[in-house]
C-alpha positions as CSV (number, residue, x, y, z in Angstrom):
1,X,-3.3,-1.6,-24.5
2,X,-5.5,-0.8,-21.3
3,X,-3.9,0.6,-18.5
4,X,-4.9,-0.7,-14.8
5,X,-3.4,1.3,-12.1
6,X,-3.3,0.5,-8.3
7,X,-2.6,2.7,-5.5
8,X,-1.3,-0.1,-2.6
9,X,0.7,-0.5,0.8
10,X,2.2,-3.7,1.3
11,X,0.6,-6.9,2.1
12,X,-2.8,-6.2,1.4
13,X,-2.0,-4.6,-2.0
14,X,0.1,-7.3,-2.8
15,X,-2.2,-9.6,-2.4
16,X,-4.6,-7.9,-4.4
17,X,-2.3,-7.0,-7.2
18,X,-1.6,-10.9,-7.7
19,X,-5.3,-11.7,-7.5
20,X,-5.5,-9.0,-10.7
21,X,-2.7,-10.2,-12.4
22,X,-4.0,-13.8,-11.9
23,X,-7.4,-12.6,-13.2
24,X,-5.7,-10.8,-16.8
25,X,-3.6,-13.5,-17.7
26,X,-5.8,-15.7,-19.3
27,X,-7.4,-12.2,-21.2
28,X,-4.1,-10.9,-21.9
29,X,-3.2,-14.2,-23.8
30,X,-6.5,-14.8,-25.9
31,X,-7.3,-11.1,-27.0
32,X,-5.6,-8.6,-28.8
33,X,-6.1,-5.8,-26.4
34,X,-4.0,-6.3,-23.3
35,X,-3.8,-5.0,-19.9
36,X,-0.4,-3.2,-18.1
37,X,-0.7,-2.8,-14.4
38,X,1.1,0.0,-12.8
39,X,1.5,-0.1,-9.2
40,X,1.7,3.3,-7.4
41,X,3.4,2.6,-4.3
42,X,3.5,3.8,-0.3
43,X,6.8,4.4,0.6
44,X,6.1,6.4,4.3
45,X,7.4,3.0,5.9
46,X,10.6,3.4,4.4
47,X,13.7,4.0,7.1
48,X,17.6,3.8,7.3
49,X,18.6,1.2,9.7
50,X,21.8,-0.4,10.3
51,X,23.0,2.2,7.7
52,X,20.9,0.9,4.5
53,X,17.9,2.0,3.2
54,X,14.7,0.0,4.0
55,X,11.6,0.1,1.8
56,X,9.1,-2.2,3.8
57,X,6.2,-1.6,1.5
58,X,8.5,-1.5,-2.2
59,X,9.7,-5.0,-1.2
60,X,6.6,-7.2,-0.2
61,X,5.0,-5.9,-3.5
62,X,8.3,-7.0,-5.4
63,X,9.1,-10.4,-3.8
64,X,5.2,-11.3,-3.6
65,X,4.8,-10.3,-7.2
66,X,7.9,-11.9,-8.3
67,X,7.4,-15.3,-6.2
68,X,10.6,-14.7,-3.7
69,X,8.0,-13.5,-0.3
70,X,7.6,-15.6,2.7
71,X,4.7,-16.8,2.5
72,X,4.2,-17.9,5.9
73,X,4.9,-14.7,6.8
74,X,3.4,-12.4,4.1
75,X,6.9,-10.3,4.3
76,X,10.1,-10.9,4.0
77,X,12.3,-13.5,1.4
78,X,11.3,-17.1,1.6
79,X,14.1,-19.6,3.1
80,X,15.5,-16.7,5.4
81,X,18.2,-17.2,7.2
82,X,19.3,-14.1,10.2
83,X,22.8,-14.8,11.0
84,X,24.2,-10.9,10.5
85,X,21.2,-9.6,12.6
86,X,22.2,-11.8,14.8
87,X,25.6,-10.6,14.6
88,X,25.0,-7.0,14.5
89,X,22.7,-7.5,17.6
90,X,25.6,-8.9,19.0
91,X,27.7,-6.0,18.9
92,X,24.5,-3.9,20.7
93,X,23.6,-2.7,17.1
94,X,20.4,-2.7,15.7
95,X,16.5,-3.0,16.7
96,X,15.9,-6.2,18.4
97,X,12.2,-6.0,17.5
98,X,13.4,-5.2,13.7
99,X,15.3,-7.8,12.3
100,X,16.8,-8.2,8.9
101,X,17.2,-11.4,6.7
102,X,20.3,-11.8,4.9
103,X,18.9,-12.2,1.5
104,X,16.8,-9.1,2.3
105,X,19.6,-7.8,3.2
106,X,21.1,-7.9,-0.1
107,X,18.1,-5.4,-1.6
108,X,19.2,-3.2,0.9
109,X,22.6,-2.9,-0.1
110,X,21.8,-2.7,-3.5
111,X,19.3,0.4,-3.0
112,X,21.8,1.9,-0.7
113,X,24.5,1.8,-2.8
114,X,22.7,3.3,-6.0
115,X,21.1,6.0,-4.0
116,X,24.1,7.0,-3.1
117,X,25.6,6.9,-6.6
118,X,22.3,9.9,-7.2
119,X,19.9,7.2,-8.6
120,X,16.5,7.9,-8.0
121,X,14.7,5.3,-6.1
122,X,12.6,5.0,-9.0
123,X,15.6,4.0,-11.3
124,X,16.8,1.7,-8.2
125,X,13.5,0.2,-7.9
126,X,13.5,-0.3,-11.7
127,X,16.6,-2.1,-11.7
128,X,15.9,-4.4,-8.4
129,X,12.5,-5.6,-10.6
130,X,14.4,-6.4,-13.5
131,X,15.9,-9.6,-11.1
132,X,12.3,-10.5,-9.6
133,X,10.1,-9.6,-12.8
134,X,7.0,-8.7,-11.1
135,X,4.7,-8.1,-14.1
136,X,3.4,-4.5,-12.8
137,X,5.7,-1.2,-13.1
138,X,6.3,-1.1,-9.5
139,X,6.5,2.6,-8.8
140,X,7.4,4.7,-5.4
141,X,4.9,7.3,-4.6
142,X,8.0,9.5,-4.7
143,X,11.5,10.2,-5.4
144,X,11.9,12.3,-2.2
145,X,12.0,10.3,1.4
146,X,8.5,10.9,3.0
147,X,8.8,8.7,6.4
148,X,5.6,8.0,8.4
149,X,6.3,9.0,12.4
150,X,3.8,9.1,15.1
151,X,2.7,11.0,17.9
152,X,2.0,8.7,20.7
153,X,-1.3,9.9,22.9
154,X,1.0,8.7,25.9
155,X,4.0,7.4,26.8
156,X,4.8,3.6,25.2
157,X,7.4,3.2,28.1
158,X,10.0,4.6,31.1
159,X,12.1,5.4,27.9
160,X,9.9,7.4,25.9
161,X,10.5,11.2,25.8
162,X,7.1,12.0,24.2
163,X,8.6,12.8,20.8
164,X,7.4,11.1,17.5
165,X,8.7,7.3,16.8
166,X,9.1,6.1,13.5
167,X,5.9,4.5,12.6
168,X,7.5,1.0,12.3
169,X,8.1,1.2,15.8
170,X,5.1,2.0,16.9
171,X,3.6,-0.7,14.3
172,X,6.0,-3.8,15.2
173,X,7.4,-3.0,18.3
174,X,4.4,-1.9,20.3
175,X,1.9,-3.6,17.9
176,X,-0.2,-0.3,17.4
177,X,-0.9,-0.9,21.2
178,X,-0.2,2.3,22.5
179,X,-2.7,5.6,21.2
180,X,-1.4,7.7,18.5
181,X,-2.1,11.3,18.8
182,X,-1.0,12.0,14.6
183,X,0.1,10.3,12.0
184,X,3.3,12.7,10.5
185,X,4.5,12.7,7.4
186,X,8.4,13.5,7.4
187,X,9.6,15.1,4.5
188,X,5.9,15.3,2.9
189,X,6.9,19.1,2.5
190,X,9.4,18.4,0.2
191,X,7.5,15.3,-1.8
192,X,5.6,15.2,-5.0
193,X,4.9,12.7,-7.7
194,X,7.0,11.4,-9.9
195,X,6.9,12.0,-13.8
196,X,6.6,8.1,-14.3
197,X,3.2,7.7,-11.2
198,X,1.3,11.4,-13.0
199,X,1.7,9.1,-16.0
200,X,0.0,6.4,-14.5
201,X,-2.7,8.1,-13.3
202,X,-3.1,10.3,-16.8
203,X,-3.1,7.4,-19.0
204,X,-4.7,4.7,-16.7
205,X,-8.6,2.9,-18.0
206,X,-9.1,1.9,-14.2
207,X,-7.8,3.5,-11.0
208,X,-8.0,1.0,-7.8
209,X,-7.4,1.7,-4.0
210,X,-7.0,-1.8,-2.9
211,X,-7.8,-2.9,0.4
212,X,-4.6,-1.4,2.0
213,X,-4.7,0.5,5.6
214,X,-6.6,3.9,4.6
215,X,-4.1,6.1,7.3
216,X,-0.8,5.2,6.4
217,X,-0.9,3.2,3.2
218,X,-3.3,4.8,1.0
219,X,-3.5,7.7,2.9
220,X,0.1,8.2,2.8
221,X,0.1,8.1,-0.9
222,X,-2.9,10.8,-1.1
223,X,-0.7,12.9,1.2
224,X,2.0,13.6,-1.4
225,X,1.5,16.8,-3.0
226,X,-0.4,17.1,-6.0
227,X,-1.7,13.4,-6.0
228,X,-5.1,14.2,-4.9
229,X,-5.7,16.4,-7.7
230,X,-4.1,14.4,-10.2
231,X,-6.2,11.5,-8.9
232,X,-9.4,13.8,-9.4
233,X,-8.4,14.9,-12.7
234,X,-8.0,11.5,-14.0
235,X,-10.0,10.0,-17.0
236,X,-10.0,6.6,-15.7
237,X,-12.6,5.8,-13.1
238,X,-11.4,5.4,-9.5
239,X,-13.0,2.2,-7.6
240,X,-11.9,0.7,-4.2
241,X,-12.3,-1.9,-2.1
242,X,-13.2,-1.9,1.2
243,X,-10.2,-2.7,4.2
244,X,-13.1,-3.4,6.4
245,X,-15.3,-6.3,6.9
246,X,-18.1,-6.3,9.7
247,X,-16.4,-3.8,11.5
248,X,-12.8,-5.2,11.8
249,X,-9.8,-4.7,9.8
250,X,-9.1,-7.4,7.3
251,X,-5.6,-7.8,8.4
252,X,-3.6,-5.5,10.4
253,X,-4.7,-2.8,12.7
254,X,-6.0,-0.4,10.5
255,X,-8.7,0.2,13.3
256,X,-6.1,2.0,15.4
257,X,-5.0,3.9,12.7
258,X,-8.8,5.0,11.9
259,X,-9.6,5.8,15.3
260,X,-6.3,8.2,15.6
261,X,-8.2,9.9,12.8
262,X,-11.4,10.2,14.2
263,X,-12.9,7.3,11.3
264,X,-15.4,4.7,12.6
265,X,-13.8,0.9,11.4
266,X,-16.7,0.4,8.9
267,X,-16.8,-0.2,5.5
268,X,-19.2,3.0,4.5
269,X,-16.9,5.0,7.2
270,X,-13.8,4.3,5.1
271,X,-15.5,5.1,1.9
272,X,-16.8,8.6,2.9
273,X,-13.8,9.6,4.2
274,X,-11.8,8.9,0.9
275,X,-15.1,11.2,0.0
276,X,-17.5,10.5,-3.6
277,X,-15.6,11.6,-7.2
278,X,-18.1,13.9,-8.0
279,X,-18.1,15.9,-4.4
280,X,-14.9,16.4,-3.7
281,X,-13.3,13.4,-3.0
282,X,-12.0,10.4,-4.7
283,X,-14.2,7.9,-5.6
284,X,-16.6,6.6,-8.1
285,X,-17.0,3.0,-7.3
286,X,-16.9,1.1,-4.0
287,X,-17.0,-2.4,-3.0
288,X,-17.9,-3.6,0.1
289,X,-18.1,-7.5,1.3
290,X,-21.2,-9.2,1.5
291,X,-21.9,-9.1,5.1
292,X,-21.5,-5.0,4.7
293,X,-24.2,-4.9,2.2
294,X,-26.5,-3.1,4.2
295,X,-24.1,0.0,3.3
296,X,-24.6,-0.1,-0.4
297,X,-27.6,2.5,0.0
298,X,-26.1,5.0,2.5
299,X,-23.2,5.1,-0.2
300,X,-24.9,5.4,-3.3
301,X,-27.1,8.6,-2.0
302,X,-23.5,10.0,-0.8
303,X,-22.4,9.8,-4.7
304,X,-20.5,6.7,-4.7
305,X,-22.1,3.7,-6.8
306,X,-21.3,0.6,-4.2
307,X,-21.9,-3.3,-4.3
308,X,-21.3,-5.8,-1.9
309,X,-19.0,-8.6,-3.4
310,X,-17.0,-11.4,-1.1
311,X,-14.1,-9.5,-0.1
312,X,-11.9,-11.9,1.8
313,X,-8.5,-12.6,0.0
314,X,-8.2,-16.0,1.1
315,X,-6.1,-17.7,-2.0
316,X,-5.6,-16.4,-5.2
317,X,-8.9,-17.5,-6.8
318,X,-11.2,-15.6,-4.3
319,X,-8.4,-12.4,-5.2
320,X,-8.8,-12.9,-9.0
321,X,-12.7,-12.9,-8.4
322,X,-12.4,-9.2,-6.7
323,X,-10.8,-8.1,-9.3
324,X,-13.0,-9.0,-11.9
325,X,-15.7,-7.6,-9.7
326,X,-13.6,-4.1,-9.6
327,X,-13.3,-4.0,-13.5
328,X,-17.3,-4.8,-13.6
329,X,-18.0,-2.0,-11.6
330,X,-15.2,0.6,-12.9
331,X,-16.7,-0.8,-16.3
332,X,-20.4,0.3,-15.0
333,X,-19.2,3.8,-14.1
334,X,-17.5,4.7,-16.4
């Protein structure tokens, strides 16, 4: 069995993930040798609201994977209904700007209730996938909460006291409008892989950072102690995929995020931050899309073998064929 193990945030590695799955089925049915996908996820977005335990990023992987996502939305369950929001709202309760469905609501209670039991959120996580049967191993980054805040450059309103908001707020409520001074990992101190995500790095063929937001996706992930170096370490070449097309985020605002950290919103920017394999950093392969191509040489002097590939996730098809193009270049470099 070959092992295929993604590092992802929410959307964007969901949709990525299902392109790769969409691209194996077919190989995992005619040959012999077939291919399990590990999914290493960012769980910085994670917050207690309304009491429960909220896992943003662990959920759209989950209900994309397992067909229950909106997908009008790209979040949340499909046929949604908000009638205990609405209800808790009533009652001046809540985040009006944060709104939970009542079938999501459900997952919440579950998780909340077995973490308080002393479940892991691995072994809840486990247990919510054996309902929605997702095809990866769907793994946190970590057992220990790590929550994403931010440092706002200035004040978002008359009401804010300068200290850091959780980063969904500063995500959904204020839409990444207002400047962020830092990106602050709560908890990060205390954080560090799990026994089941080292073994899915150790025994992995190919290692992929998906087009997920680079700050506080994939960046979050890399912030856990001991991931970096596991990640150098690794046998299995590491390829990723460019969140950036001609300059502008794919979806998102990963821009904002890159400019808190001092990162141009370019496709070779991105890829030299995450730094070449065999200087330091993390990568050996890179793809970029085609209108990037110009790139490709700048990259491969800096150590990182690139190619410029379509890279715009529009359906499932166009997903599948970036994932094939991963495997051919993680194939190439190995």
């Amino acid at each position: 069995m070959r092992s295929i193990t993604v590092l992802a945030g929410g959307v964007g590695g969901a949709k990525f993930t299902q392109g790769l799955l969409s691209h194996l089925a077919p190989l995992n049915t005619s040959r012999e040798t077939t291919r399990r996908v590990s999914v290493i996820a960012n769980t910085g977005d994670d917050m207690w609201l309304n009491g429960l335990r909220v896992c943003p990023d662990l959920d759209t992987l989950m209900y994309t994977l397992g067909g229950g996502i909106s997908t009008e939305q790209g979040w949340g369950r499909a046929n949604e209904s908000r009638r205990t929001s609405a209800e808790i709202a009533a009652y001046g309760r809540g985040w009006d700007w944060f709104t939970l469905g009542d079938l999501d609501l459900g997952t919440h209670i579950v998780r909340t209730d077995m973490l308080r039991e002393g479940y892991t959120l691995t072994e809840v996580t486990e247990l919510l996938c054996r309902r929605w049967q997702p095809g990866v191993a769907l793994l946190p980054m970590s057992d220990e909460p790590i929550e994403t805040h931010v440092r706002l450059a200035e004040p978002a309103d008359e009401h804010d006291t300068g200290e850091l908001i959780h980063f969904e707020e500063w995500w959904v409520r204020y839409r990444a409008g207002v400047p962020a001074q830092e990106f602050v990992q709560v908890g990060q101190e205390m954080a560090q892989p799990t026994a089941q995500v080292l073994e899915a790095i150790n025994t992995a063929d190919v290692i992929v950072l998906p087009p997920s937001n680079p700050v506080v996706s994939i960046g979050t992930i890399l912030g856990v102690h001991g991931m970096r170096e596991a990640l150098r370490q690794a046998k299995a070449p590491i390829i990723g995929l460019s969140p950036m097309i001609g300059g502008t985020a794919v979806r998102g605002m990963a821009d904002q995020c890159l400019e808190s950290i001092g990162v141009d919103s370019t496709a070779s920017a991105v890829a030299l931050h995450y730094g070449a394999r065999a200087d330091g950093g993390l990568l050996d392969g890179w793809l970029v899309d085609t209108v990037d191509a110009q790139a490709v040489p700048e990259l491969r002097s800096a150590g990182i073998q690139a190619q410029a590939v379509p890279l715009w996730m529009t359906d499932v098809d166009s997903t599948a064929a970036m994932a094939q193009a991963t495997l051919e270049l993680a194939d190439a470099v190995r």
